[in-house]
C-alpha positions as CSV (number, residue, x, y, z in Angstrom):
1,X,12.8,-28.0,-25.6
2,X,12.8,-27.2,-29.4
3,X,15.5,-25.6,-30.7
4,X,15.0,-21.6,-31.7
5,X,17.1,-21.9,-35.1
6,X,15.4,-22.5,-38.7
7,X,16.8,-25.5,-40.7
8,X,17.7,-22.7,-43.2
9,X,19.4,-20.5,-40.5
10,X,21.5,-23.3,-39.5
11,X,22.4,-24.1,-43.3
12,X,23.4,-20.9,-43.7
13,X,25.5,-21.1,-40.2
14,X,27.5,-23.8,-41.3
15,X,29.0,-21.3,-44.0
16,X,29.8,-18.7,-41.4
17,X,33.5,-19.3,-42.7
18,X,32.8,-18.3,-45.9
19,X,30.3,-16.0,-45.2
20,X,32.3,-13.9,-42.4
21,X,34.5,-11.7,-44.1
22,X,35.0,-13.1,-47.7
23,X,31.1,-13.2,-48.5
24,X,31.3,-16.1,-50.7
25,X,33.3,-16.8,-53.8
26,X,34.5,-14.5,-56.3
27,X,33.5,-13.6,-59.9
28,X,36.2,-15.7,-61.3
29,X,35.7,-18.9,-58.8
30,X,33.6,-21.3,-60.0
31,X,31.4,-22.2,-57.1
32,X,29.1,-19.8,-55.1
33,X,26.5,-20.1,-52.4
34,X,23.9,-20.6,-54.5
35,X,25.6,-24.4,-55.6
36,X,24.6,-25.3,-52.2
37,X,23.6,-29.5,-52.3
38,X,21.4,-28.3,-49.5
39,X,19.7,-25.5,-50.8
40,X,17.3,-27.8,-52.7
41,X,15.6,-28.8,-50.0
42,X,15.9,-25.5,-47.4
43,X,15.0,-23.2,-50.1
44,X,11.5,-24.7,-49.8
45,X,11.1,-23.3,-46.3
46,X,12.8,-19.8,-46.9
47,X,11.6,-19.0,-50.0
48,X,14.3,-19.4,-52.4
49,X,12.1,-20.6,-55.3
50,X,10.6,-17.6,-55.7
51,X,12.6,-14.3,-57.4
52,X,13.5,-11.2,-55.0
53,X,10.4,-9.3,-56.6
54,X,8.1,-12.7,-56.0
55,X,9.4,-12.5,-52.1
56,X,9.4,-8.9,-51.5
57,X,5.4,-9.0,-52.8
58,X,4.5,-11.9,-50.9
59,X,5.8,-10.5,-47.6
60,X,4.2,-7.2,-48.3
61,X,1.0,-9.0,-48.3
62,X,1.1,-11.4,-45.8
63,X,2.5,-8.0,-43.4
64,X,-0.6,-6.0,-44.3
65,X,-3.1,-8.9,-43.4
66,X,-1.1,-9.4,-40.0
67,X,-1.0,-6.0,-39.4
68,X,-5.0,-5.3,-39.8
69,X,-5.5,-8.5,-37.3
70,X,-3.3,-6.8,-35.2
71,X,-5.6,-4.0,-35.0
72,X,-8.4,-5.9,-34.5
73,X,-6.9,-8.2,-31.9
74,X,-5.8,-4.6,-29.8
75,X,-8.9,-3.1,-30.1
76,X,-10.4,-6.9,-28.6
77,X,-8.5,-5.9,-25.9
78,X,-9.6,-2.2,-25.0
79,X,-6.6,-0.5,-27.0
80,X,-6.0,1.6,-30.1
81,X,-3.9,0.1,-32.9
82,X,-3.4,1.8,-36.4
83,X,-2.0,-0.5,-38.8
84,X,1.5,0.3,-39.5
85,X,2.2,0.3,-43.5
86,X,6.0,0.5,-43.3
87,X,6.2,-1.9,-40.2
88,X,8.1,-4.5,-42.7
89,X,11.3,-5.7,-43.9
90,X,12.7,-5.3,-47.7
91,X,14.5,-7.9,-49.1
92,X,17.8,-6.9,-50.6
93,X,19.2,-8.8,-53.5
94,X,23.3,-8.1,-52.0
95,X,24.1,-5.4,-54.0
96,X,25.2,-2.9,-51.3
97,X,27.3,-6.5,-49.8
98,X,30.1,-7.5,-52.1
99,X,33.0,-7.7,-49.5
100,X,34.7,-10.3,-52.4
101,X,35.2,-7.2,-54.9
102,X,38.4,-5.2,-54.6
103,X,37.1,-1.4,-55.1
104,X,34.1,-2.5,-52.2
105,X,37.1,-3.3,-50.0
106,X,38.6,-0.1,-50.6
107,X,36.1,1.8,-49.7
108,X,34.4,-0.2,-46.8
109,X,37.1,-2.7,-45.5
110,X,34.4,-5.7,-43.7
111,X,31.5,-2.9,-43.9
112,X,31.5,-2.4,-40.0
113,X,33.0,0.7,-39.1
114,X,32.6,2.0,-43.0
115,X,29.4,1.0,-43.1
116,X,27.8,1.3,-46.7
117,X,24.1,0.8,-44.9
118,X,25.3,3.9,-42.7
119,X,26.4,5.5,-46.1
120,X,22.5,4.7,-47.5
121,X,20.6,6.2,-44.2
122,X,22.3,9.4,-45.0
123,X,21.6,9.8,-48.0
124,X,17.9,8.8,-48.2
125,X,16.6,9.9,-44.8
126,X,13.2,8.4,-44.5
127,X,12.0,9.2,-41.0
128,X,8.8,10.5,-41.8
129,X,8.1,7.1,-44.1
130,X,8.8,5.2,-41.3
131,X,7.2,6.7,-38.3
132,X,5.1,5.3,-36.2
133,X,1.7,5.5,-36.3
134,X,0.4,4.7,-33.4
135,X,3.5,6.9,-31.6
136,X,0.9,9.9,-30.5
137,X,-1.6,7.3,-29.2
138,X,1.0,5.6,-26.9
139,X,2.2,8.7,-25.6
140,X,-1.3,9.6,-24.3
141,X,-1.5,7.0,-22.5
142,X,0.1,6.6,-18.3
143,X,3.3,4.8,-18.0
144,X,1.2,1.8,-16.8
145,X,-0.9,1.8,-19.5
146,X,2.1,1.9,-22.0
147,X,3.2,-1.3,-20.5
148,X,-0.3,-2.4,-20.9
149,X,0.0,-1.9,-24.4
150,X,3.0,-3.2,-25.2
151,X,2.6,-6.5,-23.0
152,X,-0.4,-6.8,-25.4
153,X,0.9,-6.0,-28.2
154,X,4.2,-8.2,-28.1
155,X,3.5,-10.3,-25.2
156,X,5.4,-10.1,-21.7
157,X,8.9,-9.8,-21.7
158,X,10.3,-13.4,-20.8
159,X,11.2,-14.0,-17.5
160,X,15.5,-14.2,-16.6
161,X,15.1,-18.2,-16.0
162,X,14.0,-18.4,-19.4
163,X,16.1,-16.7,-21.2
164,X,20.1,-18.8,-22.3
165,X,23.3,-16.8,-21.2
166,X,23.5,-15.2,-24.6
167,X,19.7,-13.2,-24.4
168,X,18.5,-15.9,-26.3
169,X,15.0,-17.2,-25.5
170,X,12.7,-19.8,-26.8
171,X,9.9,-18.2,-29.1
172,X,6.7,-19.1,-28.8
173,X,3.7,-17.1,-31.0
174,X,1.3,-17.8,-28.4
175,X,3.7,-16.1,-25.6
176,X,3.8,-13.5,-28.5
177,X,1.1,-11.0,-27.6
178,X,-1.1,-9.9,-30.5
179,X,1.5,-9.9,-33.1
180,X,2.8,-13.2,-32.4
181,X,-1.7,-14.6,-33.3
182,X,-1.6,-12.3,-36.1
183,X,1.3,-13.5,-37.5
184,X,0.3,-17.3,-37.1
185,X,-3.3,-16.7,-38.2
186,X,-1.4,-15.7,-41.8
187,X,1.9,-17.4,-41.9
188,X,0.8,-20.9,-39.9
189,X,2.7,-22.8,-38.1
190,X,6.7,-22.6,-38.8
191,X,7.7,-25.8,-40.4
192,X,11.3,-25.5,-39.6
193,X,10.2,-26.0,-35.5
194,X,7.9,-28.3,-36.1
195,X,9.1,-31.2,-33.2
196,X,9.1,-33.2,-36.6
197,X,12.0,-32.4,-37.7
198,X,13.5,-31.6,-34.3
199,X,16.6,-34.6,-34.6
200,X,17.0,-33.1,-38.2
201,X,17.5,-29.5,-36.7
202,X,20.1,-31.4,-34.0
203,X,21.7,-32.7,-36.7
204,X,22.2,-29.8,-39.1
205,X,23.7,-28.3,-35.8
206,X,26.1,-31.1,-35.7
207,X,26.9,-30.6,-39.4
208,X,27.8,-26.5,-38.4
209,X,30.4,-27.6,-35.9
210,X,31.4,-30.4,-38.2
211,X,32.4,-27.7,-41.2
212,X,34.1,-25.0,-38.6
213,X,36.5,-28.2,-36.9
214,X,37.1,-29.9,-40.4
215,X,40.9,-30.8,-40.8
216,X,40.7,-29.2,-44.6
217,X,39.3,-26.2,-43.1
218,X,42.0,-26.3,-40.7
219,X,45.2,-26.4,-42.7
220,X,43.5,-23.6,-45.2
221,X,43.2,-21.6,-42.4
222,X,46.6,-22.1,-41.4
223,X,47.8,-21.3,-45.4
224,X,46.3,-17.9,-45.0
225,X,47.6,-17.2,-41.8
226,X,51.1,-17.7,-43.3
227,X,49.9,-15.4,-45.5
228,X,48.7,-12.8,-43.3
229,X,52.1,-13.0,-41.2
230,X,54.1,-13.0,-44.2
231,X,52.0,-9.0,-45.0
232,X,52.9,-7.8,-41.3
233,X,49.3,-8.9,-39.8
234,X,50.5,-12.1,-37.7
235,X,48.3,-13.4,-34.8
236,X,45.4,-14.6,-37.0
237,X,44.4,-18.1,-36.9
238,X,41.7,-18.3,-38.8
239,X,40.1,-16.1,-41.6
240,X,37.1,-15.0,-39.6
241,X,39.2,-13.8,-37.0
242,X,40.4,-10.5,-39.0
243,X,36.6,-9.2,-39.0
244,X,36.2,-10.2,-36.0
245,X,38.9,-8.4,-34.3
246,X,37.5,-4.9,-36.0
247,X,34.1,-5.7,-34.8
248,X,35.2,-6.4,-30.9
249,X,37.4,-3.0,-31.1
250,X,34.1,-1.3,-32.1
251,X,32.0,-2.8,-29.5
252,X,34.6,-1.8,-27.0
253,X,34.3,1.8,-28.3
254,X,30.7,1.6,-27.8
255,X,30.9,0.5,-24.2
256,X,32.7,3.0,-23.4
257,X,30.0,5.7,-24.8
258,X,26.9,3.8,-23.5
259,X,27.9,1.6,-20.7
260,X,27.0,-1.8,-20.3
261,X,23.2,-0.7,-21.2
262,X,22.5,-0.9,-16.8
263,X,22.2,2.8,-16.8
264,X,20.3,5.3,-19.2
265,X,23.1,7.4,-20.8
266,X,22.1,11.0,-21.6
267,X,22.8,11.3,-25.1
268,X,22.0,15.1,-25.3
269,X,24.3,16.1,-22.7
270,X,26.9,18.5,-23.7
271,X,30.0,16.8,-22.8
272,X,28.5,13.5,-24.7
273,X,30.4,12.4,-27.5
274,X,29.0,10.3,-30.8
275,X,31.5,7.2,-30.2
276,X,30.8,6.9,-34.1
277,X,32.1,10.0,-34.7
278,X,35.0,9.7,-32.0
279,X,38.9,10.2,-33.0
280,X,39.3,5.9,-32.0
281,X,37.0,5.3,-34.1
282,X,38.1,7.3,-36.7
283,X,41.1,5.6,-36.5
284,X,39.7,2.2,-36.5
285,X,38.1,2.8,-39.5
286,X,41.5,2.9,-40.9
287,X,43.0,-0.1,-39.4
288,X,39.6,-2.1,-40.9
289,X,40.3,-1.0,-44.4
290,X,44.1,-1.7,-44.4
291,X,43.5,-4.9,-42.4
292,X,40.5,-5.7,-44.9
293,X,42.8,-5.4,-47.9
294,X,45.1,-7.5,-46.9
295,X,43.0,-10.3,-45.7
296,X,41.7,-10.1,-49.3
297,X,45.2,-10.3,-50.9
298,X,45.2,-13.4,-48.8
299,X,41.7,-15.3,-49.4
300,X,42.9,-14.6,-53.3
301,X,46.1,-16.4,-53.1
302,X,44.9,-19.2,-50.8
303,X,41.6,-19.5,-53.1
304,X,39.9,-19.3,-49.8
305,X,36.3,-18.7,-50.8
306,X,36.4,-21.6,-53.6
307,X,38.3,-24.2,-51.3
308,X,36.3,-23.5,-48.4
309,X,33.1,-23.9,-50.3
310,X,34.2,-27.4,-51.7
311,X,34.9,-28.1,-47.8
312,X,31.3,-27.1,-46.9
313,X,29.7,-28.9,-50.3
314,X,31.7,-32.1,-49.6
315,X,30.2,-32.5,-46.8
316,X,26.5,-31.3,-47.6
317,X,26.7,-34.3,-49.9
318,X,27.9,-36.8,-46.8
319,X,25.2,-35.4,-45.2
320,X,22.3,-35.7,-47.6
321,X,23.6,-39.2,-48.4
322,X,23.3,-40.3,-44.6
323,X,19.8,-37.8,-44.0
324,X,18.0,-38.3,-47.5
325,X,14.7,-39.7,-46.4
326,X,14.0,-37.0,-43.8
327,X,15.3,-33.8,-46.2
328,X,12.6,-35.7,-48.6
329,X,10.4,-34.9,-45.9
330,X,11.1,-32.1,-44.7
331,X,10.9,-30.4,-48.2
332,X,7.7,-31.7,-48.9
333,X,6.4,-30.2,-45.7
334,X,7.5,-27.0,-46.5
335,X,6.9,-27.1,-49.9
336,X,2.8,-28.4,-48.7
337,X,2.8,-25.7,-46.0
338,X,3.0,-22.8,-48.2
């Protein structure tokens, strides 16, 4: 069984440390994300030759040619299907993410609870850009014929002995309904599950768990912890953990509004209440900026993002050393199957 995770994804993975929390290094530190050994050759697969404006064009295009076949392969099949023109993704160049700056901290702590995405929404509503076309259509049709529509559409749902503990599934495009052919018939076959380069994906894996367990990784960990105790915020063990505990308080807020997602929850009741909007998490909101500014007091005076970047780049370079011939490969595949 192939693994569901891009080479890139698991690239980027293995910085979940730096990533998580401190989003890279500084202004003043000399290294950053982008001095990645690895990038050279996983750029070729996600794109990262080309600029933000190159990337954002390209996928434009390639979603407007998947989303005519989409019509065409619906209306194969005996249904309606009006391309949808904002059914796509924009590519952001990190702007509104810069969780290393102090006056970003200050005002959205990890960004979860303060949420400057939330903050964005608000204040350029765009419901009617990104309606649905083919909404009306759908809701014309009989509740069998909805799941009709969607089953073509997106393929079946996948069945529960398919599917891993976490939700995850296996993704196949020919599983994938109508959008999953459209989207092969333009994007072709993706290089980064090609069985190919299946041991490579293993091995990238190995090189995730490799960077989290490091012993250097360790005892910086353990050097910001001191730090975080010494501030009044002891408990922490590693630096992840302090966004992490914020984002498993607001879960836990959520389940208690919505339930474990096994029954519908009637939103528009009148004893309902927004568990965004709720006193707790109000409150929590609070605890994620104070604990946020202190985790960054910390990461500065350890040099967490730098040192834990030269962790991850030392041993990028191990592993290109011991890998070389299939990276080689695997970035002239890429590079051949654009």
């Amino acid at each position: 069984m192939r693994s569901t995770v891009p080479l890139a994804a698991l690239a980027a993975s293995a910085m979940v440390f730096i990533l998580t929390g401190c989003g890279g290094a500084s202004s003043d530190d000399k290294l950053s994300y982008e001095d990645s050994p690895l990038s050279q050759y996983l750029s070729a697969a996600s794109g990262g030759d080309l600029s933000q404006e190159e990337q954002q064009k390209k996928m434009e295009k390639e979603q407007a040619q998947v989303e005519e076949l989409v019509a065409q392969c619906m209306a194969d099949e005996g249904f309606e299907y009006t391309p949808n023109a904002s059914n796509g993704t924009v590519i952001s160049d990190g702007g509104e993410w810069e969780p290393e700056k102090r006056e970003w901290v200050e005002k959205y702590g990890y960004g979860y609870v303060n949420s400057p995405f939330a903050e964005q929404v608000e204040e350029n509503p765009s419901e009617e850009e990104n309606s649905d076309p083919n909404a009306d259509y759908v809701s014309s049709l009989s509740e069998s014929e909805q799941t009709a529509f969607y089953e073509t559409l997106y393929g079946p749902s996948p069945a529960e002995d398919e599917m891993a503990e976490d939700g995850s599934y296996e993704y196949s495009w020919e599983d994938a309904g109508c959008q999953g052919w459209a989207q092969h018939e333009v994007q072709g076959d993706d290089i980064t599950q090609s069985e190919e380069f299946s041991a490579l994906r293993t091995k990238m894996e190995e090189l995730t768990t490799a960077s989290q367990e490091s012993p250097e990784l360790a005892d910086l960990n353990a050097e910001w912890a001191s730090c975080m105790a010494d501030k009044g915020e002891p408990g922490f063990t590693k630096q992840a953990e302090a966004a992490e505990s914020i984002m498993e308080e607001q879960n836990k807020i959520y389940e208690t509004a919505y339930g474990d997602g096994s029954e519908p929850v009637d939103t528009e009741a009148a004893d309902f209440e927004d568990p965004s909007k709720s006193p707790e998490m109000k409150a929590l909101g609070e605890r994620e900026l104070k604990l946020a500014l202190i985790d960054l007091d910390c990461r500065e005076k350890t040099s967490f993002a730098t040192k834990s970047l030269e962790i991850q780049f030392a041993l990028e370079e191990k592993f290109i050393a011991e890998n070389k011939t299939e990276l080689e490969a695997f970035k002239a595949a890429a590079e051949q199957s654009k």
